[in-house]
N, C-alpha and C positions, 0 to 999 in steps of 0.2 A: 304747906304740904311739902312734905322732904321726898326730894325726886322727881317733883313731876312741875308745873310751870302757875304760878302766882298767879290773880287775876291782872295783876297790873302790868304785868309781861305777855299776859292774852290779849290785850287790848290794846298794845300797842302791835302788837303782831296785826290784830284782822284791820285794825285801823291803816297798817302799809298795804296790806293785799289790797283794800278797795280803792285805795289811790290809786294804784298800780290798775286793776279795772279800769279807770275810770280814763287813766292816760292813752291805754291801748285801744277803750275804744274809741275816741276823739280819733287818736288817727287811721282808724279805720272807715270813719265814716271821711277822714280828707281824700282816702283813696279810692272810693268808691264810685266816683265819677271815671277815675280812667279804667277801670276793672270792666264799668257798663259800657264805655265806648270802646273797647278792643273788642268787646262780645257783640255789639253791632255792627261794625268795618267788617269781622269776619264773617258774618252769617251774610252780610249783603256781596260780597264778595264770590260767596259759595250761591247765591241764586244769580248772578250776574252770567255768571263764567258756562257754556254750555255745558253739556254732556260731553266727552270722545262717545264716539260707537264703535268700537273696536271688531272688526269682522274676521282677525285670526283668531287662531285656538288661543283659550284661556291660558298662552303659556309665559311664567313671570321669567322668562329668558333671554338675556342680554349676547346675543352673539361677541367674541373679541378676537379680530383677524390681528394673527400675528407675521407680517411683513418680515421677519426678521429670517423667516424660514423659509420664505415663499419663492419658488424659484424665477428666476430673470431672465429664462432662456424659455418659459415656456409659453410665452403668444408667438414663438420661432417655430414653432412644430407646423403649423402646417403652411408658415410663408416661404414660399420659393426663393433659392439662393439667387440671385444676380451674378451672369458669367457675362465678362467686359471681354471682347475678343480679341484678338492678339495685334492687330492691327490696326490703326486710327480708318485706316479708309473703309474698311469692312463698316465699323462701329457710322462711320459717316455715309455709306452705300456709295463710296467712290467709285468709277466705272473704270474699265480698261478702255481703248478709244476706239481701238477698227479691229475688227474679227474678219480677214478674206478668206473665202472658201473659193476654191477652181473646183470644177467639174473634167474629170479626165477619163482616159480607158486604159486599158492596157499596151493599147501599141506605141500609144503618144507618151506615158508617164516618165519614161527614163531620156524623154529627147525634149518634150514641149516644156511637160511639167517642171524639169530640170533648170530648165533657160526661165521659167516664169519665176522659179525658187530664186534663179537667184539674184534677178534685179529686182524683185518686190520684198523677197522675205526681210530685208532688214529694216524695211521701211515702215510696214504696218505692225500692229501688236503681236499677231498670229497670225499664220498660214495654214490651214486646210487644204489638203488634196484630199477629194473624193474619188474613188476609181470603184467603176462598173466592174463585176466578177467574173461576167460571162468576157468569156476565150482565155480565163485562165484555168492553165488543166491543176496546177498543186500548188503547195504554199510555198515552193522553193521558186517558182517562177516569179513570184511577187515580189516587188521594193520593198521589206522590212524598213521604214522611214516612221517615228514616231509621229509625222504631222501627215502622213497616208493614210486613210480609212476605206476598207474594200467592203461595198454594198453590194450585196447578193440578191442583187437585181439583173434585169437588160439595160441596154446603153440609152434605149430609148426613152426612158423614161425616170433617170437617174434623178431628175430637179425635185421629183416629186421623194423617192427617197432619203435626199440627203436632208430634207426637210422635216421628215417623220424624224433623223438623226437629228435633229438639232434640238428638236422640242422634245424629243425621249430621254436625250440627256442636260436637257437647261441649258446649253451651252451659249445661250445668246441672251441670259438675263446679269451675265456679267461683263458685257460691253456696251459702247454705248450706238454703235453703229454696225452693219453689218452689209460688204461688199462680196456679192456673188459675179461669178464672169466664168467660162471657159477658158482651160488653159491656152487653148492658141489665142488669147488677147492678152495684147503688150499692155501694161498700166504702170502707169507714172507713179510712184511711190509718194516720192514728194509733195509732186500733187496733188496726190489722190489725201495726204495726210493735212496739206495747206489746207485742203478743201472742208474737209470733218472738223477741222480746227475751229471754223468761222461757221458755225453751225450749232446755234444752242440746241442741247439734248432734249429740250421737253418738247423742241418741233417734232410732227411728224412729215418725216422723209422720203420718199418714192422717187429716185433722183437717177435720170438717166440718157439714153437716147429714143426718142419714139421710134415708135415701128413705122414705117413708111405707109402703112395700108388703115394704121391704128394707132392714134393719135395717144389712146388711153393707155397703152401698154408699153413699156421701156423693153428696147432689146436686150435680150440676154446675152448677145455675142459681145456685143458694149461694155457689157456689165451693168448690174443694178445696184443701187446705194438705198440701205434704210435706215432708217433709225430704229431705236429697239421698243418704241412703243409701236413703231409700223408693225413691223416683224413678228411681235409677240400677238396684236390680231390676227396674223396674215396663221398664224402657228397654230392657235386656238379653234380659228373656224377650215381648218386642211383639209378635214373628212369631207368639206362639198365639196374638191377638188377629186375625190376618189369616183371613179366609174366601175362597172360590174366589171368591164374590162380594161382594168388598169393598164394593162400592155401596149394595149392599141395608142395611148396617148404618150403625146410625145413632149418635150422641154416646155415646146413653142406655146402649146396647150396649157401645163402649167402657168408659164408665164401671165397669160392671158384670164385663167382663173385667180390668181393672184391679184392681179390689176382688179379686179370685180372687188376682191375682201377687202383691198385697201380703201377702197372709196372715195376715192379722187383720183386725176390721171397723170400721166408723169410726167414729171416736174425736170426741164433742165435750167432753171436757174431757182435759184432761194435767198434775198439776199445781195449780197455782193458774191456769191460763190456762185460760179456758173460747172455747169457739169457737157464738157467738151471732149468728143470724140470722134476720128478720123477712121473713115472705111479705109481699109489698106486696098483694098480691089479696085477701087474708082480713084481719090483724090489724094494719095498721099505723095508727098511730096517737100521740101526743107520750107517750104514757103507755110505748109500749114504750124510750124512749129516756131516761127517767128514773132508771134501777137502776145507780147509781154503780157496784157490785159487778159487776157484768155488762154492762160496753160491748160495741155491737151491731156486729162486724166488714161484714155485708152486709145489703142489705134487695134483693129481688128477689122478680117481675119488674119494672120500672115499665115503665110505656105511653107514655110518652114524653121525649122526651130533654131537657125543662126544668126535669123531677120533679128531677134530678141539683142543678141549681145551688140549686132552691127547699128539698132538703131538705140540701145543705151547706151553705146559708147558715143555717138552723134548727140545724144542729148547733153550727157557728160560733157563733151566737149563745149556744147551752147551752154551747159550754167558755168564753166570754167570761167569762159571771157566776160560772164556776164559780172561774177566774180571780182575779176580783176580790173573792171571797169568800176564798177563800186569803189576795188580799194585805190585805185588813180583818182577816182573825184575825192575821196577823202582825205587823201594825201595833198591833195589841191588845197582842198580847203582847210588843210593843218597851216600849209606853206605860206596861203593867204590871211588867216589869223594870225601868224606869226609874222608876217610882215608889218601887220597894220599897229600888233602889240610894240612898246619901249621896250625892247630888248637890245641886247649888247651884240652887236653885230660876227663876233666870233662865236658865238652858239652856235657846235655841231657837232652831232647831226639835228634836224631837229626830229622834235618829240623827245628826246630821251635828255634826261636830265642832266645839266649842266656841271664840268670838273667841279671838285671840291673844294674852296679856296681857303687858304689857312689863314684864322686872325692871328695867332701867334707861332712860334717857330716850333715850337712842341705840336704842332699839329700838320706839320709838312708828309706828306705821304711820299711811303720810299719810292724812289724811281732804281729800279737794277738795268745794269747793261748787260746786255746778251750777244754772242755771237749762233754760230752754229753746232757749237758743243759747248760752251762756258757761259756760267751765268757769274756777275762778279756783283762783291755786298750787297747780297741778297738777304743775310741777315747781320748784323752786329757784331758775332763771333766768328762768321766764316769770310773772307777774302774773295775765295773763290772757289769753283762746286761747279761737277760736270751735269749738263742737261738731266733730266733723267726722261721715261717715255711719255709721261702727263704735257710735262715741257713743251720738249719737242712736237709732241702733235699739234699744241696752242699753236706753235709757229707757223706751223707747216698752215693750219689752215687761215692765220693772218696775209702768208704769204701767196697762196691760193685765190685769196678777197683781192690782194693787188693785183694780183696776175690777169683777173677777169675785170679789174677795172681799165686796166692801159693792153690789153686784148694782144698779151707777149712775153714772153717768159723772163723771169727776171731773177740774179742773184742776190742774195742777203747778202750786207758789208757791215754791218752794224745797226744794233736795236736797243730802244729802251723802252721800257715796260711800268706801267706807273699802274697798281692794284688799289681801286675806290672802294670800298666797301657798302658807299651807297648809290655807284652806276656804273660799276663794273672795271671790265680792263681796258687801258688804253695801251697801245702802241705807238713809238715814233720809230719807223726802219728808213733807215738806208739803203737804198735798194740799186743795180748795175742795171739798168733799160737801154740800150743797143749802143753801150761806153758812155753813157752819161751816165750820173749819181744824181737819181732824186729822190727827196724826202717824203714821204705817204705818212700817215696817221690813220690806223687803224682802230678803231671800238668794237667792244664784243660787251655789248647792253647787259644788264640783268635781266633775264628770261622772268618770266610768270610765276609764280610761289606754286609747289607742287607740294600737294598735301602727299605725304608718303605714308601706306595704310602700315599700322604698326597692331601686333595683338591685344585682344581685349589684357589692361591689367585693371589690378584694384590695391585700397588699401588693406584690404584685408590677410591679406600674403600672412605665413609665419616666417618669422626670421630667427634664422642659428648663430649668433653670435658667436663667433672661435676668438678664444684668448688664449694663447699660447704664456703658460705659470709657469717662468724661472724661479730659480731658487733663492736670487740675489732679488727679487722683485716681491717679496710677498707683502709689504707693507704698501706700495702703490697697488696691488689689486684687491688689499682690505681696504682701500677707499673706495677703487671702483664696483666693489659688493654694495657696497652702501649707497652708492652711485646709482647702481640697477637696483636697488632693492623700493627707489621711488618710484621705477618703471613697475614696479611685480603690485606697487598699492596701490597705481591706475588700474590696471590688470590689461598694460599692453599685451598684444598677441607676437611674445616671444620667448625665445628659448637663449638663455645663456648657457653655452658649451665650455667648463675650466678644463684645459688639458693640460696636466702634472708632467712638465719635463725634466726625466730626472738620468740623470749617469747609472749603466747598471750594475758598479759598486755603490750608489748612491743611498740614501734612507728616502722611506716618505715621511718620517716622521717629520720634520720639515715643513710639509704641507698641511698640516694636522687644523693649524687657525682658523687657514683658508675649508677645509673641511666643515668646520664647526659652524663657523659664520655662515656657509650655503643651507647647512642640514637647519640651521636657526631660521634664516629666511623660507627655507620651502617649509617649514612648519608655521610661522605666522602666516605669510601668504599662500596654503594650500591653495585656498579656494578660487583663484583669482588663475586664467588661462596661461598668465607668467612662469616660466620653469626654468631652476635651475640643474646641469644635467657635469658627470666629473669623468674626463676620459684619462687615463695611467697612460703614457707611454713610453720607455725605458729608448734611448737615446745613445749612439757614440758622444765622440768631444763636438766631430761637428755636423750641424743643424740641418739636414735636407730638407730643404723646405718643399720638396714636390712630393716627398716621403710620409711625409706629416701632413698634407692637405691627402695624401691618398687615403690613409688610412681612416682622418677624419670623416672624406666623403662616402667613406665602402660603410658607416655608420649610420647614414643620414638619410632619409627620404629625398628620391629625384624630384620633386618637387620644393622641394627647401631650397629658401634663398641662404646661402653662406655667407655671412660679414665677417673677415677677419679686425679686431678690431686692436690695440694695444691698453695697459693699465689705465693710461695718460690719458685715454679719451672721456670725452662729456659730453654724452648726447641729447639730442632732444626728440620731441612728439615732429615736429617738422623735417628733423633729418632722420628719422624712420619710415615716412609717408615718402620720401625722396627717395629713398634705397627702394621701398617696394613699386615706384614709378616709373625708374631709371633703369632698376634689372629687369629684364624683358628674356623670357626664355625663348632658347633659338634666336635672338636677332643683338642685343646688348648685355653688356656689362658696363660696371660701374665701377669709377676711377676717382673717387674725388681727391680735390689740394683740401686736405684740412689748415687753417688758422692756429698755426702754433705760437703760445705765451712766451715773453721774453724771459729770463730767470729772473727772477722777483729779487734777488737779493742786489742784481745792477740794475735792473729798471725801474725800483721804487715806484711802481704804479701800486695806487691805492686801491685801484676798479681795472682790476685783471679782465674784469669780461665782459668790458668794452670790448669794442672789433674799432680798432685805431692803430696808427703802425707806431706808438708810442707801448701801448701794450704786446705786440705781436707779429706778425706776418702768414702770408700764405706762402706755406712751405712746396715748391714743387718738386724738390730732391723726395719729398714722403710718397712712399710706394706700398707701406703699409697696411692702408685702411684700403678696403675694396671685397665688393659683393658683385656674385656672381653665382647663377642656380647650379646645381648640383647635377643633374644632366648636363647643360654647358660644359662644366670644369674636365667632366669625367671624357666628354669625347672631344675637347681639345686636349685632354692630354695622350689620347692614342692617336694623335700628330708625332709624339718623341714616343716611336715604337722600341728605340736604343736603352731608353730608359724602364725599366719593369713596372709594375705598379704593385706598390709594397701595401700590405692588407693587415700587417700586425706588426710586431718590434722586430724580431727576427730580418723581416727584409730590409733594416735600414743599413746593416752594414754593408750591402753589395757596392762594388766599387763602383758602377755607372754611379753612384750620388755623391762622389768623393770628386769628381772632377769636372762637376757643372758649375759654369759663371755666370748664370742666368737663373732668375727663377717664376713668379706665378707673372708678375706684373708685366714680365720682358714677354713669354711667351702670348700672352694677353694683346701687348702691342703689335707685335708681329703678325699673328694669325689672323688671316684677312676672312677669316668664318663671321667674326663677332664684330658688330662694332665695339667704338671705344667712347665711354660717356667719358669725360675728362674734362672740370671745370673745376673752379673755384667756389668751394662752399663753407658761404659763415657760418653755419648751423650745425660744423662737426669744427670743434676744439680740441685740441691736445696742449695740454696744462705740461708745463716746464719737467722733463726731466733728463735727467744725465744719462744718457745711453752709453754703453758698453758695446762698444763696434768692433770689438775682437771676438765677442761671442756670439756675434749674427751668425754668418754661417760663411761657405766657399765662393757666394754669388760677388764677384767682385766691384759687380753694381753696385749691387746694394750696399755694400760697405763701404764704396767712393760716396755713395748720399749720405749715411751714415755719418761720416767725418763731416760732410757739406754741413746738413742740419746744425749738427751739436755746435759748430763754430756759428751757424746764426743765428743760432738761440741764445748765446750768451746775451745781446742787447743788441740795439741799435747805433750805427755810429756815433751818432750823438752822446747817446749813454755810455756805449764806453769811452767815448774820449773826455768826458765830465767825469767816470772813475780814473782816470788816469791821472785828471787836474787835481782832486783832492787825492 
């Protein structure tokens, strides 16, 4: 059959297809076992497994909190800030110790009150005068006294309102004791303080003299002591103290309902503290004030208001000797330990620390010879040098000390003076006693370290760098740009000042580098507190340097610290935390020796910035570097009123600035307004350069240092006498 498929091509055809049948199902029956056991594990699985009962709405919604949004401040909303009070003792419920209030009137307050004022008030924390109102007729008749409180009561019954005053205003929840008394009773300050001292605060105190008739009640002429948990029931329960006819009662009455709210009777001893008081009517007398073991807190009534100073000056007088009896046995017993101690039998005086003794000769302390006007090598360079007034007063009271020791007036003939730096001065004088010559040895010990209170400073101060930009200098302050420009990537808090000194035939174009390289730096370091700032000002040939700080400072915030600095310097984080430490407005300025570089081309040091006297020295002819605030400067210099104060270029030519030989540094010294910081500091360097000491200025100082420096900057003896070998 043409086209369509032979039988012998049919037959091999159906013949593959039932092969093919027969393969596939074989292996379906081999799979058949795991097809029936996945369909049993699951069905038993699904009857195993409970039901959920789901009892919200039918909803197939998966909540998704997004944290990412969520605010962090908001479980703050309704928590209370925490305020930490400004004082630890507050925070701690620290007490004040004794609160005295006196009961007075008007006739007694300017005579009794007065006399009580003024041998207790310094003794307790606070003094209260209470004064009765009645028999004063205006307010002009009254002692305007901050610690006087006038109760607009009768006299009679004043205890009960000063009382109502004390719990109206709390004033007895911030101490921890409270001493009432009339002002005609004397009280012992002292020991009325010794007393409260030795008294834990969480006793309760009712601490006094009984009443002679009532055991339970402490006299109010006495005076009463509480404590302020006594006080604060004695405050709280006051209203049973009141009657329909308040008037009628009197102090004594009080008193006595008092004693009731305390609940307990009055106490004169607690302790080792005893509470001791002398009637001035009956027993008083030097004999009651004698019993070391029992000081007498009050003595009461006295008659009038002089007994006050006559018998504080009588007690005064009994703790003087008792004083010096104390420092006679202690003195004993220095005398006696030091006997019994190996010591060198020329130790003296004793207690104070023993001459200095040299192990080598470099460490011999100078002794100078003095008369009555000459002191002779006193230092190295001078020979001889008249007294001046510091001097002279030393002498006068070394010769004072002899004079009360040999009980006789005596002439100076000759003295030497040997200064210890760690026990002070000694004297050897010659001295004329009735035509004999004898020899004394006088000491003036080091006194006790006195903290001297100086103003709050900080590091955070801003500092004005002033660099005065010559013309012949511009390639040393394109280093020192780049030098500050590591301070501006910290983002120290300062300000570099360039000021363009130019002749006013002069160009600036000159300055143009220095220009580019600042306006380059304050563009990379915008952002950083660091500034650089470019002041013009047009100049004669020579330099007034009080001309040029005037003009800089009429620029600058009174508040700015001024650093004059030169190209040559290299500062650091350390010596700018020192400038703003050292400058103290109103009290210091700052003076330091900068460590100046030997010239590198004689010294061949390979590590310049070493601090070794192979690479350098501390220069003290340098007057250069030095910071000082801008208030300071301004009103020492209206000390030189001869001198004008120049505000622009125009005032630099007047002639007061053409014939000054001094300039910031000298008046600095001079002027006894300010101190002087003046020391040695490694942390400000001045790297080698050749100064031009003809174009300083007219300060003839300065240009003797000038010459000084540049010749010891060349090197070290050594160095150059090894350039001179080769």
């Amino acid at each position: 059959m043409e086209g369509g498929l032979s039988p012998s091509r049919l037959r091999s055809v159906t013949t593959s297809a039932v092969i093919k049948e027969m393969i596939m199902g074989r292996s379906f029956l081999r799979r058949l076992p795991l097809f029936v056991g996945l369909l049993i594990g699951a069905s038993a699985a699904l009857l195993l497994i409970a039901p959920l009962h789901c009892e919200g709405p039918p909803e197939d919604i998966e909540p998704i909190i997004n944290l990412q949004t969520r605010s962090m401040n908001a479980h703050k909303v309704n928590q209370l800030a925490i305020i930490r009070p400004r004082f630890y003792s507050t925070e701690l419920k620290i007490k004040e110790k004794l609160l005295a209030v006196a009961l007075s009137d008007p006739h007694s307050i300017s005579s009794f009150a007065a006399a009580l004022n003024y041998t207790l008030g310094s003794h307790v924390t606070k003094l209260i005068f209470y004064v009765c109102a009645s028999g004063v007729g205006s307010d002009n008749a009254r002692m305007l006294r901050p610690n006087v409180v006038y109760v607009a009561s009768g006299c009679s019954s004043l205890l009960y309102h000063v009382l109502a005053h004390l719990a109206a205003r709390q004033l007895v929840k911030d101490y921890d004791f409270l001493f009432i008394a009339r002002d005609s009773t004397f009280v012992r300050g002292e020991n009325l303080m010794s007393l409260v001292n030795h008294i834990s605060v969480a006793q309760e105190v009712y601490m006094g003299l009984p009443v002679s008739t009532d055991s339970r009640v402490c006299e109010l002429e006495a005076g009463i002591l509480f404590s302020r948990p006594t006080i604060e029931k004695v405050l709280a329960n006051l209203q049973q103290c009141a009657s329909s006819n308040l008037a009628s009662l009197g102090d004594e009455d009080i008193a006595d309902c008092m004693s009731h709210l305390v609940g307990f009777p009055c106490q004169t001893e607690l302790g080792q503290g005893r509470f001791l008081s002398v009637d001035a009517e009956r027993r008083l007398s030097s004999a009651s004030f004698n019993d070391p073991q029992s000081p007498v807190i009050s003595v009461a009534p006295l008659a009038t208001h002089s007994a006050f100073y006559i018998l504080n000056h009588h007690l005064d007088g009994q703790t003087s000797r008792k004083v010096r009896r104390q420092l006679q046995g202690i003195s004993s017993a220095i005398a006696d330990v030091n006997s019994k101690c190996d010591m060198p039998g020329d130790v003296w005086p004793r207690g104070v620390r023993p001459q200095f003794k040299p192990k080598k000769r470099f460490d011999i302390l100078r002794t100078a010879y003095f008369n009555r006007t000459h002191v002779l090598w006193s230092q190295d360079s001078r020979v001889i040098r008249n007294l001046d007034d510091l001097a002279l007063r030393d002498i006068d009271e070394a010769l004072k000390a002899c004079e009360r020791l040999v009980q006789t007036p005596l002439q100076l003939m000759a003295g030497w003076r040997t200064i210890d730096p760690a026990a002070g001065v000694r004297y050897l004088v010659d001295v004329l006693v009735r035509n004999d010559i004898h020899r004394l040895e006088v000491v003036r010990p080091l006194s006790l370290t006195e903290l001297v209170v100086m103003p709050h400073v900080t590091e955070d101060s801003r500092i004005t760098l002033v660099l005065w930009v010559h013309a012949h200098e511009i390639e040393n302050v394109l280093a020192f740009l780049g030098h500050y420009a590591l301070f501006m990537k910290k983002g120290e808090h300062i300000t570099l000042l360039l000021v363009f000194l130019f002749q006013r035939n002069g160009s600036e174009e000159i300055f143009n580098p220095i220009r580019s390289a600042a306006e380059e730096y304050s563009k990379q370091f915008g952002k950083t507190p660091s500034r650089i700032a470019i002041l013009k000002i047009q100049c004669p040939k020579h330099l007034p340097e009080f001309g040029l700080m005037d003009i800089v400072a009429s620029k600058l915030e009174k508040d700015d610290i001024i650093l004059l600095v030169q190209p040559n310097v290299r500062l650091s984080v350390n010596f700018l935390n020192r400038v703003r430490m050292n400058t103290i407005r109103g009290e210091q300025v700052f003076l330091p020796i900068p460590f100046t570089t030997f010239n590198p081309r004689v010294s061949e040091n390979s590590q310049p910035a070493l601090l070794s006297k192979d690479s350098g020295f501390f220069d003290e002819n340098s007057v250069d570097v030095l910071s000082v605030h801008t208030v300071d400067y301004l009103e020492l210099r209206r000390t030189l009123p001869h001198i004008p104060l120049a505000t622009v270029s125009a005032d630099l030519d007047q002639e007061a600035y053409r014939s000054l030989t001094f300039g910031i540094a000298e008046l600095l010294l001079i002027c006894k307004k300010r101190l002087i910081m003046r020391a040695a500091e490694p942390e400000l360097r001045l790297e080698y350069m050749r100064r031009d000491c003809e174009r300083t200025s007219s300060n003839l100082r300065q240009v003797s240092h000038c010459y000084h420096s540049r010749r010891k900057t060349l090197g070290s003896k050594k160095q150059l006498a090894a350039l001179l070998l080769r």
